[in-house]
SEVO-96476 format. One record per residue (C-alpha): residue in one letter; x, y, z. Coordinates in nm, 2 decimals. Layout:
<pts>
PT|residu|c1|c2|c3
PT|A|X|Y|Z
...
</pts>
This chain:
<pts>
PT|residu|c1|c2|c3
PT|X|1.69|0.94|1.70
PT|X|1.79|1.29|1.56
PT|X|1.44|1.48|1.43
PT|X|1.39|1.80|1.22
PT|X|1.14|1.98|1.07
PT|X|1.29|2.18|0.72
PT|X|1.06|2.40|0.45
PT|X|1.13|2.22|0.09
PT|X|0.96|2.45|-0.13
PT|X|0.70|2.54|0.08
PT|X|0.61|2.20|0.25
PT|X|0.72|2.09|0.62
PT|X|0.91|1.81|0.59
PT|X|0.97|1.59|0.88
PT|X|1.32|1.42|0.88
PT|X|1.39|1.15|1.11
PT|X|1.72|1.00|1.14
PT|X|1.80|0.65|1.28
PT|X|2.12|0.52|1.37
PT|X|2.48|0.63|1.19
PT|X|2.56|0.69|0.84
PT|X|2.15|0.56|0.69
PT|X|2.19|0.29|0.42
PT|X|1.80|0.37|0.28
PT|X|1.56|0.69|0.32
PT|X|1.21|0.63|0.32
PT|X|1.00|0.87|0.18
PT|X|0.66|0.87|0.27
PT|X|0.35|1.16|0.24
PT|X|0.22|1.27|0.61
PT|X|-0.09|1.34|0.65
PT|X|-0.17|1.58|0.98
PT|X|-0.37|1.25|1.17
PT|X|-0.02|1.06|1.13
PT|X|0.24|1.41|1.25
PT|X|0.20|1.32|1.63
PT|X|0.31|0.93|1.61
PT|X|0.57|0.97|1.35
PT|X|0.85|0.93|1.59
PT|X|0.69|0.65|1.78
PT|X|0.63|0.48|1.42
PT|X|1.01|0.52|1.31
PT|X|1.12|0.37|1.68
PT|X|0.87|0.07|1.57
PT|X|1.06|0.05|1.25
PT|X|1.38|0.08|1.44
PT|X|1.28|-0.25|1.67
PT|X|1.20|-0.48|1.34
PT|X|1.53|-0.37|1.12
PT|X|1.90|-0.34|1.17
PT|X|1.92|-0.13|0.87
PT|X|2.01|0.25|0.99
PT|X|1.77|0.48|0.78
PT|X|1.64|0.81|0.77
PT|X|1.27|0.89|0.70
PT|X|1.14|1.21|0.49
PT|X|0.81|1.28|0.57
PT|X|0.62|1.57|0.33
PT|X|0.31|1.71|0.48
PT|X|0.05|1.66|0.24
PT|X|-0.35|1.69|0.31
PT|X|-0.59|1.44|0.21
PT|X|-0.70|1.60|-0.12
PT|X|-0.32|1.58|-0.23
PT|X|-0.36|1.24|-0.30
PT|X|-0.66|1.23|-0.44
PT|X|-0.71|1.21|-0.86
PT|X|-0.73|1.60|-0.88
PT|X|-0.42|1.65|-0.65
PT|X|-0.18|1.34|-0.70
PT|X|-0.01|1.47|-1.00
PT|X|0.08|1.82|-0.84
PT|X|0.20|1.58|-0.57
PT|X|0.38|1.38|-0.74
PT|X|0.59|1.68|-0.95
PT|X|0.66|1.80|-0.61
PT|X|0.83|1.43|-0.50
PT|X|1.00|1.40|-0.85
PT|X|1.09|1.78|-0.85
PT|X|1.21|1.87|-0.47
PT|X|1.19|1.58|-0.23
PT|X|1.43|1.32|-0.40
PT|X|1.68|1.60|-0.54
PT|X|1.68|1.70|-0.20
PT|X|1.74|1.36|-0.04
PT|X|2.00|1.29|-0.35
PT|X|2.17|1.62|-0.23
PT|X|2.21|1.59|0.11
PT|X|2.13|1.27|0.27
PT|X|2.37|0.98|0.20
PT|X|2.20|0.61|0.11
PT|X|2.22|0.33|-0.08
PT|X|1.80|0.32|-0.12
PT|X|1.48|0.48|-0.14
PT|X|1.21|0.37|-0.06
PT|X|0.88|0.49|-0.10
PT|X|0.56|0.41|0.08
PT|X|0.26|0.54|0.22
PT|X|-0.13|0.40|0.38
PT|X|-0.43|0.44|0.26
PT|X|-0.44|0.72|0.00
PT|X|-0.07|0.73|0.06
PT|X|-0.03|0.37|-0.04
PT|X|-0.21|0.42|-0.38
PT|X|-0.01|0.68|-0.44
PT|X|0.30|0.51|-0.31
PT|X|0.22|0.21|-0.59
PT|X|0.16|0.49|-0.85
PT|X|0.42|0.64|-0.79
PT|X|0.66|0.38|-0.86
PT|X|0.54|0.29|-1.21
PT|X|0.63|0.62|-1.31
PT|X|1.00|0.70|-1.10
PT|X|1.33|0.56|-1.18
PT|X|1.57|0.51|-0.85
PT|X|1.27|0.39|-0.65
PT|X|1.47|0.04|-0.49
PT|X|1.13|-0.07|-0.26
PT|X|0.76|0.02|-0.18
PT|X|0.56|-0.02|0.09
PT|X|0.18|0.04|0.07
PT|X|-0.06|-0.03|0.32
PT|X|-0.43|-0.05|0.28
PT|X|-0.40|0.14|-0.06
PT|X|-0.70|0.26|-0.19
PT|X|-0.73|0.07|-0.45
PT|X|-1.04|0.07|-0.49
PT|X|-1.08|0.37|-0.73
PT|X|-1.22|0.41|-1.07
PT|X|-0.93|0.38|-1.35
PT|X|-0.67|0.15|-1.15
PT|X|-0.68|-0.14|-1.29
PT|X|-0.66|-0.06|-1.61
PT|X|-0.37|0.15|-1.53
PT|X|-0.20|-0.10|-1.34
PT|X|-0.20|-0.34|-1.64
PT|X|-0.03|-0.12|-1.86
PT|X|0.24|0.04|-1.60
PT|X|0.46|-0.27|-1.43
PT|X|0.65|-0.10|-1.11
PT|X|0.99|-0.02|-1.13
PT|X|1.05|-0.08|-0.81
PT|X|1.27|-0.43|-0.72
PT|X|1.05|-0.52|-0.36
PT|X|0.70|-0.45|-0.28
PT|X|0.47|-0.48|0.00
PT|X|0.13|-0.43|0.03
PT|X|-0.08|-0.50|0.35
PT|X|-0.51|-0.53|0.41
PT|X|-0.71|-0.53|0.72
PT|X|-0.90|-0.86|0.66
PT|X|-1.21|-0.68|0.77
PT|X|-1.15|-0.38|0.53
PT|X|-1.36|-0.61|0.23
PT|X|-1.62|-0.71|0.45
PT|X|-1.90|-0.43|0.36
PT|X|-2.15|-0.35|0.06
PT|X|-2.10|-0.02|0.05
PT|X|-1.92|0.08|-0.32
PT|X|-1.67|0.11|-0.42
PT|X|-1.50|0.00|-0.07
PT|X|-1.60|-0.38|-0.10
PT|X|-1.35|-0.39|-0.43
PT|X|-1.04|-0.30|-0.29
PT|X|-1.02|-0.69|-0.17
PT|X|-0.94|-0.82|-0.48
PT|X|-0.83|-0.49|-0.63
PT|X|-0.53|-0.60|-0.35
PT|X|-0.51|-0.92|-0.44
PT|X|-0.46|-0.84|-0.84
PT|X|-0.22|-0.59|-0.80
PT|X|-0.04|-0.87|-0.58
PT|X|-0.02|-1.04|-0.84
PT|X|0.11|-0.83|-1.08
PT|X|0.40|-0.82|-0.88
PT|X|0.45|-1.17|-0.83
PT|X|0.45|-1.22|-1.19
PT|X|0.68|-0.90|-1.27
PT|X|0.92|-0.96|-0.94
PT|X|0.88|-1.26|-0.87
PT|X|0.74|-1.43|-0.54
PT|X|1.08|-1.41|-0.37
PT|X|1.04|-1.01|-0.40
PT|X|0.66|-0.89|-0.25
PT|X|0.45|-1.00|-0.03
PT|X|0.07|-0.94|0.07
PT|X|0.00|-0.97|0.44
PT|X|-0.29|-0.99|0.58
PT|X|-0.36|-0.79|0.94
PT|X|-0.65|-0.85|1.20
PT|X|-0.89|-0.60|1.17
PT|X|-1.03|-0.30|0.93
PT|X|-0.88|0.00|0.78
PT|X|-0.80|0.23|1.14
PT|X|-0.66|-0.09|1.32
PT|X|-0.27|-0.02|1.45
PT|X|-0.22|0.18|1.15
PT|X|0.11|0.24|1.30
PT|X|0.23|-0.14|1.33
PT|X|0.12|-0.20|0.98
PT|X|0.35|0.08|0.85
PT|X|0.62|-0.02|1.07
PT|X|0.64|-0.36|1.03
PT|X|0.55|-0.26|0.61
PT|X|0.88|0.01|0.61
PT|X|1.10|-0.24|0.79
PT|X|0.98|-0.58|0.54
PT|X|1.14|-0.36|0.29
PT|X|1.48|-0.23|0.43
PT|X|1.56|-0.60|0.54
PT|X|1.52|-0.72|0.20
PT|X|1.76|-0.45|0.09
PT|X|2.02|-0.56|0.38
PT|X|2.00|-0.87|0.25
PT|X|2.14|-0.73|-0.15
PT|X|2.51|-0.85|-0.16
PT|X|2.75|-0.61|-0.12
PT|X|2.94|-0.42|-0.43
PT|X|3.26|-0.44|-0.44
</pts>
């Protein structure tokens, strides 16, 4: 695995190779709890997939991807991170995905980008004020999608945090019906929201470049 750490516009970015000539690059926020298990997250990856891929990871802080920050954040993706990766790193796909904060944004994100070929979004706070009737209105343009929920994560009364159960389960749906089945998935994991975050995202990144190894082949 070939790592290195490059300044796009003023960002670290964290870019992880895997294997020869990558066929998709995920792109994915990093927050700083998730910096020191990057690389043992892509060899994860690495162990589920045999889809060569290189990861671009943009440090981003937690109020990046909150309401007040997530559109700043996401001119930055649309602006530097996939010119960038459209520039200089050869692939077939993107995908883009993220957990928590990262996976709503992830999910948000790809209602509003074209080129976006997969999404992963784990535990995505879904839960906020405003989703679902944004959701309703702006399909993803993404082809695959997966989402993933601690099946602990619902169990509590405090609010807004008991929602995001269904609020997961409707947006699941939405795909179903603008995908099809064949093309997302909701999987359910053992345990709340801090439970191998890690597995979740590997096992989420690599869902996604096997159903894009499985696209027939151009000619």
């Amino acid at each position: 695995m070939n790592e290195r750490i490059v300044n796009i516009a003023g960002r670290g970015c964290h870019i992880m190779s895997v294997g020869n000539t990558p066929a998709a690059v995920i792109i994915k926020p990093l927050g700083e709890f998730e910096r020191l298990l990057l690389k043992d997250e892509c060899n994860m990856i690495e162990e589920l997939t045999p889809m060569p891929f290189t990861m671009v990871a943009f440090e981003v802080n937690e109020d990046d991807l909150r309401p007040d920050g997530a559109e700043n954040t996401f001119r930055y993706l649309e602006a530097f991170i996939i010119p960038f990766v459209d520039q200089y790193i050869p692939h077939k796909y993107i995908i883009l995905g993220g957990y928590s904060l990262g996976g709503l944004f992830a999910l948000w994100s790809a209602t509003k980008l074209d080129g976006i070929d997969a999404v992963f979004a784990g535990s995505p706070s879904l839960w906020m004020d405003g989703w679902e009737e944004y959701a309703d209105g702006h399909p993803t343009k993404a082809q695959f999608v997966y989402m993933s929920l601690g099946n602990k994560e619902e169990c509590t009364r405090k609010q807004p945090f008991s929602k995001v159960g269904d609020r997961v389960r409707q947006q699941h749906q939405r795909h179903v019906s603008q995908l099809g089945e064949q093309n997302c998935i909701l999987e359910w994991n053992e345990g709340g929201h801090f439970a191998d975050i890690e597995q979740r995202k590997a096992k989420g990144f690599a869902w996604c470049l096997n159903k894009l190894n499985e696209q027939p082949t151009q000619v």
